[in-house]
C-alpha positions in Angstrom: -19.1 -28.9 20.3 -19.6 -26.4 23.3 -19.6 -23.7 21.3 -22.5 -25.1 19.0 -24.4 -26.0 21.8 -23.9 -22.5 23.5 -25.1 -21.2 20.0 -28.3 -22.9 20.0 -29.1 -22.1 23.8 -28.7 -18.6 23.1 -30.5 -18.4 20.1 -33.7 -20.7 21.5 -34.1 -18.1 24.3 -35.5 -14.9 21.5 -37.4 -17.8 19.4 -39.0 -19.1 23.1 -39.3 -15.2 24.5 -41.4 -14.2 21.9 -44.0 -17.4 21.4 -46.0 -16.8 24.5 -46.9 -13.0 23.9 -47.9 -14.0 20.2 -51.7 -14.9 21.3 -52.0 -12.1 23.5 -50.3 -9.5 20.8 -52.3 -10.9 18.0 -55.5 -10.2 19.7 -54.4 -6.8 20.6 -54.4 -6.4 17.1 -58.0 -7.6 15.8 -56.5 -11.5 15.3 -59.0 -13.9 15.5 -57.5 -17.6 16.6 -57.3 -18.5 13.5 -55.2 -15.9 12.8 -53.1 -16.1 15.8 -52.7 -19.9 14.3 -51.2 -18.6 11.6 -49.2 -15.2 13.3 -47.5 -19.2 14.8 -47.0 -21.1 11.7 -45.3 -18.1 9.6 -41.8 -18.5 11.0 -41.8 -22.3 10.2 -43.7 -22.1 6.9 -40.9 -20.1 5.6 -38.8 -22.1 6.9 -39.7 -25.3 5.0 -37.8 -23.8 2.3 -35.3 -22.4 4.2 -33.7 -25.1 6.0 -32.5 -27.2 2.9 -31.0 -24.3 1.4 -29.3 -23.2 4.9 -28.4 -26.9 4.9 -27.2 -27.3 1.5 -24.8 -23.7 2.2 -23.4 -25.1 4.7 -22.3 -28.3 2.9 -20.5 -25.8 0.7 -19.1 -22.8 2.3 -18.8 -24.8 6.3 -21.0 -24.8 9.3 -19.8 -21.8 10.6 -20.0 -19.5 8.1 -23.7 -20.3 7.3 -24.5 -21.0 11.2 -23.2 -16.9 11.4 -25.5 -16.1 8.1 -28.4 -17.7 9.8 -28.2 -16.2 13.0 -27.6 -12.4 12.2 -30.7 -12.6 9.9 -32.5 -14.1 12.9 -31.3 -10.8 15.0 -32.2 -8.2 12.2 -35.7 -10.1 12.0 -36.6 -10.0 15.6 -35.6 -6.4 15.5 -38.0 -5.7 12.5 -40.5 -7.3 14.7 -40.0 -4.9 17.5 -41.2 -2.2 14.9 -44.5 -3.4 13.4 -47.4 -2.2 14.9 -50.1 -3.9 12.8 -50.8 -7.0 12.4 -49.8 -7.2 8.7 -46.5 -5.9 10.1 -46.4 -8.8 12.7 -47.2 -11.2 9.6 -44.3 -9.9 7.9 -41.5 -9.7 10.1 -42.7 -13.2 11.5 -42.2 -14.7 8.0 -38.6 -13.1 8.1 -38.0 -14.4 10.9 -38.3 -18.1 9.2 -35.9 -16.7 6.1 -33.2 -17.4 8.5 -34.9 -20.3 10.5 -31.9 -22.5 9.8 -29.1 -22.8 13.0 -30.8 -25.7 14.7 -30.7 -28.0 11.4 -27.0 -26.9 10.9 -26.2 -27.7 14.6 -27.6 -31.1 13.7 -25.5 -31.8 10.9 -22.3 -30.5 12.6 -23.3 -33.5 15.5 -24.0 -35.9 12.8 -20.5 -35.6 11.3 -18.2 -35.2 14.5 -20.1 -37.8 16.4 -19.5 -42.1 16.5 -22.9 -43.6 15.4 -22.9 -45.2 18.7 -23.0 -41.8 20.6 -25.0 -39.9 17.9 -28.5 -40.2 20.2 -26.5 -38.3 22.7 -25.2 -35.8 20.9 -28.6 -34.8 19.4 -29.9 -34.8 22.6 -27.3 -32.4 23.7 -28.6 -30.3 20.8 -32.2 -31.0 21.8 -31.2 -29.9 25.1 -29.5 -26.7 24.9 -32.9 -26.1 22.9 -35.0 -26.9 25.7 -32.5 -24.6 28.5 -33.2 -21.6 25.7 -37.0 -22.2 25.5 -36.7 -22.7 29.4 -35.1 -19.5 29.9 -37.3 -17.5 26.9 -41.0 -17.6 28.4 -39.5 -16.5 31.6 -38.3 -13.4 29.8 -41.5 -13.3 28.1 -43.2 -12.9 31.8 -41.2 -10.3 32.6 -41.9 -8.5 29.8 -46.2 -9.2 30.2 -46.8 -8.9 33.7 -49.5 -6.6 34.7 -49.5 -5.6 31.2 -51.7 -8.2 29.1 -54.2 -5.9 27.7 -51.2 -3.5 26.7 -47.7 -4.5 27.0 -45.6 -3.0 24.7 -43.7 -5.7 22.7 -40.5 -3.1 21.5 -38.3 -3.9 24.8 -38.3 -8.0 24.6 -38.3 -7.9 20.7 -34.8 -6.2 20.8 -33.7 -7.9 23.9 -34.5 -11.5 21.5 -32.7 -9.5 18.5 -29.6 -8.6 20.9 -29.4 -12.2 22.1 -29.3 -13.8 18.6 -27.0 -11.6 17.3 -24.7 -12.4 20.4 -25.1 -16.1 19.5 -23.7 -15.1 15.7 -20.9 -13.6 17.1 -20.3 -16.7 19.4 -20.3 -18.5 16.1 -17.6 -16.3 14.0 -15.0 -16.0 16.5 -15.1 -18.9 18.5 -16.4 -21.7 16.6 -14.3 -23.9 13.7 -16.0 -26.2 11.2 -16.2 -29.6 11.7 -13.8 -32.4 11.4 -14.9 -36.1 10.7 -15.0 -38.3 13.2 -13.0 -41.6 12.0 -16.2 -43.5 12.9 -18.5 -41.2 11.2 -19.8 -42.4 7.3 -20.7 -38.9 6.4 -18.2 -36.4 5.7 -18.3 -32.4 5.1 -17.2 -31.4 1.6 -18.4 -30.7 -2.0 -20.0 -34.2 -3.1 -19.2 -35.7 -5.8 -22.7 -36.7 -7.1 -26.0 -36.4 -6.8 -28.0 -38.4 -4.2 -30.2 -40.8 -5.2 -33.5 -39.5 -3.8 -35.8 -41.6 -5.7 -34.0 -44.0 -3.4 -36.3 -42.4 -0.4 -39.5 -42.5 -2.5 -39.1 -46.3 -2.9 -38.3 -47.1 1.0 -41.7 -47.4 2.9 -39.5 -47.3 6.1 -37.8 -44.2 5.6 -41.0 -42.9 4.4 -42.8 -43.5 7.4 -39.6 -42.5 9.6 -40.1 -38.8 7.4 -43.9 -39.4 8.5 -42.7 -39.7 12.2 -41.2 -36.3 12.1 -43.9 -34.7 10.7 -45.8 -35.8 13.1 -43.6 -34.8 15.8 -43.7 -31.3 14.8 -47.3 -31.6 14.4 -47.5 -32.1 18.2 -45.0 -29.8 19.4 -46.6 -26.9 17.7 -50.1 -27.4 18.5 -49.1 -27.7 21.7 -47.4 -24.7 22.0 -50.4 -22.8 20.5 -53.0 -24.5 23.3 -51.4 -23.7 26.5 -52.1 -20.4 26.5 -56.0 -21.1 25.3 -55.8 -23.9 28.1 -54.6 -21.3 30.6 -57.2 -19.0 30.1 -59.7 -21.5 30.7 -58.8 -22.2 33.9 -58.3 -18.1 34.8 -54.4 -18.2 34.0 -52.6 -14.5 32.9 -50.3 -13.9 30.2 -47.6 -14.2 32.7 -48.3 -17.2 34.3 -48.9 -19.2 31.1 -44.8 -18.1 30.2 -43.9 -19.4 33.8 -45.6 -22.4 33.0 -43.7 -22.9 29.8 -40.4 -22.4 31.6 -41.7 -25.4 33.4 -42.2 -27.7 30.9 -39.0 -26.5 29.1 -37.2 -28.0 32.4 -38.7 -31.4 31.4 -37.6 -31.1 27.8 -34.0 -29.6 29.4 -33.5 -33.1 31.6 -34.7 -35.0 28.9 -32.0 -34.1 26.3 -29.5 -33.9 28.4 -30.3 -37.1 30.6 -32.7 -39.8 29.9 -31.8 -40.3 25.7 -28.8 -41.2 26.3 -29.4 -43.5 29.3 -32.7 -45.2 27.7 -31.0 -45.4 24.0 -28.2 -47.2 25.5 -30.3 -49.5 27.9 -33.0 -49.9 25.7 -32.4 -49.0 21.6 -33.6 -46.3 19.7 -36.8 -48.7 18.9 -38.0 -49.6 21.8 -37.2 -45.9 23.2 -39.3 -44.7 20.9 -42.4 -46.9 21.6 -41.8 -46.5 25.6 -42.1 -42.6 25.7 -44.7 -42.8 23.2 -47.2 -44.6 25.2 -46.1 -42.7 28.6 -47.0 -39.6 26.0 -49.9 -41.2 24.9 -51.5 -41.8 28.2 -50.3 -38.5 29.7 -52.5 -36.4 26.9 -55.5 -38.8 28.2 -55.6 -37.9 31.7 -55.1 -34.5 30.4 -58.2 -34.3 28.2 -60.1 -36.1 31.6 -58.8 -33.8 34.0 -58.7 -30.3 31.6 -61.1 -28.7 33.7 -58.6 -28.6 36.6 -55.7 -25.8 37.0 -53.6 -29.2 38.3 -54.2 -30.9 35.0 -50.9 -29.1 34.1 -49.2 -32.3 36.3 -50.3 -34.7 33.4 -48.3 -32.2 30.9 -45.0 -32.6 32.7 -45.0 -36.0 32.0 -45.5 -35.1 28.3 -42.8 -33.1 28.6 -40.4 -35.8 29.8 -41.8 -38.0 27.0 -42.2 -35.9 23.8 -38.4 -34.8 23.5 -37.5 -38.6 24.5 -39.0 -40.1 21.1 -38.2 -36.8 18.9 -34.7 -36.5 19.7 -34.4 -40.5 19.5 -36.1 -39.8 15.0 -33.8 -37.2 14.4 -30.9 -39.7 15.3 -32.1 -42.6 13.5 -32.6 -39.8 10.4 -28.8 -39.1 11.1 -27.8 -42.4 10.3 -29.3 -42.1 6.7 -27.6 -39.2 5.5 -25.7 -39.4 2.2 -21.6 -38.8 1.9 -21.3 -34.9 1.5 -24.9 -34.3 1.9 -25.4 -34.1 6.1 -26.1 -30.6 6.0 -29.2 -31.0 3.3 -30.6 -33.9 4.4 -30.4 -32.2 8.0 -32.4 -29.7 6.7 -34.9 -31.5 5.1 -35.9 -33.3 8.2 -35.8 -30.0 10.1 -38.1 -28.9 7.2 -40.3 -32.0 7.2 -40.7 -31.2 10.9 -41.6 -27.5 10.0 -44.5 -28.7 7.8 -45.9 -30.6 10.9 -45.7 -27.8 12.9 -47.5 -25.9 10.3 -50.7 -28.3 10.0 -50.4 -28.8 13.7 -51.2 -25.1 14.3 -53.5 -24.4 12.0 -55.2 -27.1 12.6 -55.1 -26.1 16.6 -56.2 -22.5 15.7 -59.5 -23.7 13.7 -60.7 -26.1 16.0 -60.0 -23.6 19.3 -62.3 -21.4 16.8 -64.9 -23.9 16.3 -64.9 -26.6 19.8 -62.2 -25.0 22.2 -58.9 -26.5 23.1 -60.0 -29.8 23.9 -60.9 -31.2 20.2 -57.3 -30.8 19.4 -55.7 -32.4 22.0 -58.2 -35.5 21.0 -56.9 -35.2 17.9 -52.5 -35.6 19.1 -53.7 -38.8 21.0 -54.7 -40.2 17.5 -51.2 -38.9 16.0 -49.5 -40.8 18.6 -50.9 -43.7 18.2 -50.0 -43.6 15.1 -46.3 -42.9 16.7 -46.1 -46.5 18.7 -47.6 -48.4 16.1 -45.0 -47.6 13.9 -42.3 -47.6 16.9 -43.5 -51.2 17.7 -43.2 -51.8 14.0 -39.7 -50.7 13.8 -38.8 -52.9 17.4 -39.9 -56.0 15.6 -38.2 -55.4 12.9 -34.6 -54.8 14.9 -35.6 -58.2 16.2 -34.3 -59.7 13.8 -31.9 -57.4 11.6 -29.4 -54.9 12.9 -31.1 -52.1 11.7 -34.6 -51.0 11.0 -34.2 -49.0 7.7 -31.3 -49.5 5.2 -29.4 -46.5 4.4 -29.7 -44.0 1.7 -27.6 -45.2 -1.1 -25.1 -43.6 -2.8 -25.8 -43.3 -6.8 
């Protein structure tokens, strides 16, 4: 497990370093925010149709050997990036970046199949959390690499510092890391399958549907997000710099999160009513955000977001954990990773076109409608467990 989880950190640090220079690089190079929007959403459109195939290797061939595939591409892409110098180049080496956008949903699958359902909420968080040290330590990086040079840094130096670190993280993988076994309580299990999975199964559960809704929706946030700090730091006179500090920040809240509270509220409260609770702290955060944008201190109301965003994403990913067919962990890993992705796609597009059109604002008006859309289906699924064990059946075998 600790060698996973050092795998992700290490890897989450280039993926991190690089996303706060992306605005500022773009526009160096003619983008418009629109374009910049979709400079973001490259690396995770590829991915879409990256992640199940990573996924479905790995069911075959072991984690390891696909977790080492996945991140040495992710070196040699970040290295490619350190080369372009156009923004057609930046378009392409982003997009090969998401080729091999597929370690996290392996990590996932490696949890899901060595973990007790009891403790699997835990485990993903410590998955979600060696994420959020990596994309606490990346930005930092980032301002290193930016400050005092905004207008003209020169992006060479941190791209192949972010290649060096994933390849390090590959290594990690080959020589120290050894595929999964079971746990006893576990119902999934590595191996070739024997069959098929049902997945007209999925199509015909509205719950399961609306759980695969729930992630997308997630990643809708998460990305938009990411793309309108920077635009909401320049509106209040923020540099390059001090927008990747203030990403370190939040990636503290994400950190304490994952490594803290899911566990603690899963266990006190259920992966339900978790759910609905850090939606509506979410919900009311992004509120006193949009009120109190103006402000430089308005970034107090995002802190909260970040304690509460991880809290209900992490707490999804579990419940899709539970649902996994025999022999198919790895897949259907990846197909909520890529679910995710497509969120995270809209999300910044979205973002970039309405920046373009109304500033950063209009977007942020339109997460609070996404999460209520969260905790009215959380507080849908807690009435639910109110009266049966659990709140979606599981996929079943064919």
């Amino acid at each position: 497990m600790f060698v996973v989880l050092a795998a992700v950190l290490i890897n989450a640090i280039p993926v991190s370093l690089v996303l706060p220079m992306l605005p500022y690089l773009g526009t160096n190079y003619g983008a418009t925010p629109f374009e910049v929007s979709v400079l973001f959403t490259l690396m995770p459109l590829v991915g879409i149709i990256g992640n199940p195939l990573w996924g479905r290797v790995s069911d075959k061939l072991g984690r390891r050997t696909a977790m080492t595939c996945t991140l040495a591409g992710t070196a040699v892409a970040f290295m490619a990036f350190a080369f372009a110098n156009s923004l057609w180049a930046l378009f392409l080496t982003r997009a090969l970046q998401g080729v091999f956008h597929g370690s996290n949903s392996i990590a996932l699958a490696y949890m899901a199949e060595t973990t007790a359902p009891k403790d699997r909420a835990k485990s993903m968080g410590y998955v979600f959390g060696s994420m959020g040290a990596g994309l606490a330590i990346g930005p930092s990086l980032g301002g290193f690499f930016m400050t005092g040079h905004e207008a003209d840094f020169d992006h060479f130096l941190a791209c192949m510092v972010a290649g060096g670190l994933s390849l390090a993280a590959a290594l990690v993988v080959f020589f120290l890391m050894k595929d999964a076994k079971k746990d006893p309580a576990v119902a999934t299990s590595p191996g070739k399958p024997k069959s098929k999975p049902d997945f007209r199964a999925i199509v015909r559960s509205p719950a399961l549907l609306i759980l695969a809704a729930m992630i997308f929706a997630s990643g809708f946030k998460f990305n938009a997000e990411q793309l309108l700090y920077p635009f909401w730091g320049m509106s209040v006179g923020w540099t390059a710099s001090q927008t990747s500090y203030f990403y370190s920040l939040l990636s503290v809240g994400f950190l304490l999160t994952s490594f803290g509270l899911v566990g603690f509220f899963t266990k006190r409260f259920g992966d339900e009513k978790t759910v609905l609770i850090a939606a509506v702290v979410d919900f009311a955060s992004i509120l006193l955000f949009i009120t109190f944008a103006g402000s430089a201190y308005a970034f107090l109301f995002l802190m909260f977001v970040s304690f509460a965003a991880p809290l209900w994403g992490t707490v999804l990913a579990s419940v899709i954990s539970r649902h996994a067919t025999e022999g198919y962990s790895g897949m259907i890993q990846g197909i909520s990773t890529s679910t995710q992705l497509a969120g995270r796609i809209v999300g910044t597009l979205l973002a970039g076109a309405l920046i373009q059109q109304f500033g950063f604002r209009a977007m942020y008006v339109v997460i609070a409608v996404v999460l209520t859309f969260i905790i009215a289906q959380a507080w849908r699924f807690m009435a639910e467990s109110a009266t049966r064990q659990h709140s979606v059946k599981p996929i079943p075998k064919p």
